[in-house]
N, C-alpha and C positions, 0 to 999 in steps of 0.2 A: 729074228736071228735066222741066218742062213747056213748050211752046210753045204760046200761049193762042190764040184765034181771032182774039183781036185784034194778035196779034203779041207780046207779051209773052214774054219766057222766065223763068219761074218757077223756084227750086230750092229744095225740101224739102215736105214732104206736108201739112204745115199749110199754110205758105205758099199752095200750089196749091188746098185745100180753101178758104181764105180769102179768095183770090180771086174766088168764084164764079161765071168764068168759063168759058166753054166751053174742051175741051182737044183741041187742034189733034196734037197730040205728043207721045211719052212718050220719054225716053231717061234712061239712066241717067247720074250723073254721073262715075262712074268706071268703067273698062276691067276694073278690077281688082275684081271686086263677087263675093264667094261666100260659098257658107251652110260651116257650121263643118263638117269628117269626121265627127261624129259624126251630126249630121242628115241627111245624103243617107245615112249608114249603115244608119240608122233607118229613112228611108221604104223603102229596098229593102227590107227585113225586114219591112214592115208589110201586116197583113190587109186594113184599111181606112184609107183618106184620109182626115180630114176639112178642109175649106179654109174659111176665113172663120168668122166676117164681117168684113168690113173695107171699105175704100174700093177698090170694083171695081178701078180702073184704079194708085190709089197705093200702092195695099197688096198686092191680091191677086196681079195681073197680072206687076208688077214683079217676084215672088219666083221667079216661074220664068225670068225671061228671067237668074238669077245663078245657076242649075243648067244643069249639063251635060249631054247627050244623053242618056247613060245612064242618070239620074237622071228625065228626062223620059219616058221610055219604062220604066221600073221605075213610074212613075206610072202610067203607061195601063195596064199590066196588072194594078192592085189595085184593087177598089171604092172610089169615091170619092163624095165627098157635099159637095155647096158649100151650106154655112149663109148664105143670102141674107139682106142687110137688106131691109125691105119699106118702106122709105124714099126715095125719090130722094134723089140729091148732087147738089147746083147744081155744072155745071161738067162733072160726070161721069158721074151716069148722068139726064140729063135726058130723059124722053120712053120713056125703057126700061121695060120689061115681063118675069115674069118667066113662064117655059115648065116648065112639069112632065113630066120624061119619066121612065116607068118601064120598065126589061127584067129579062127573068126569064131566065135560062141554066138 
């Protein structure tokens, strides 16, 4: 669910892309939101992330706020790789830019 800058509360990902308005807020719509045992199984076992593309804030964002701590921190310790769209989203990522960082261990 979205809360628009104009005040609007939007619910579902289209919806909110098709409104293309700016997004004041993200919240999920249910308490009750997790990924299946086999995929948090999966990313702790895994060498590399990779994330996206999707819609930054209704796709990407939202998927970690339905995993658990330890699933979030089993994240930070594997390389990770965010496949960026080189498109703006009205609404969502308007005005943003993207940063290239590289580290070598």
């Amino acid at each position: 669910m979205a809360e628009l800058m104009d005040g609007r509360v939007i619910r579902g990902e289209t919806n909110i892309v098709e409104s293309r308005s700016r997004i004041k807020r993200l919240r999920l719509s249910s308490d009750v939101c997790s990924p299946l045992p086999e995929t948090l199984e999966a990313i702790k076992h895994a060498d590399i992330i990779t994330i996206g593309p999707g819609s930054l804030y209704t796709s990407i964002i939202r998927i970690f706020w339905s995993m658990g701590y330890s699933t979030q921190c089993a994240i930070r310790r594997r390389s990770r790789f965010y496949i960026c769209n080189i498109m703006t989203q009205p609404g969502e990522t308007d005005d943003f830019d993207v940063e290239i960082t590289f580290s070598f261990v």
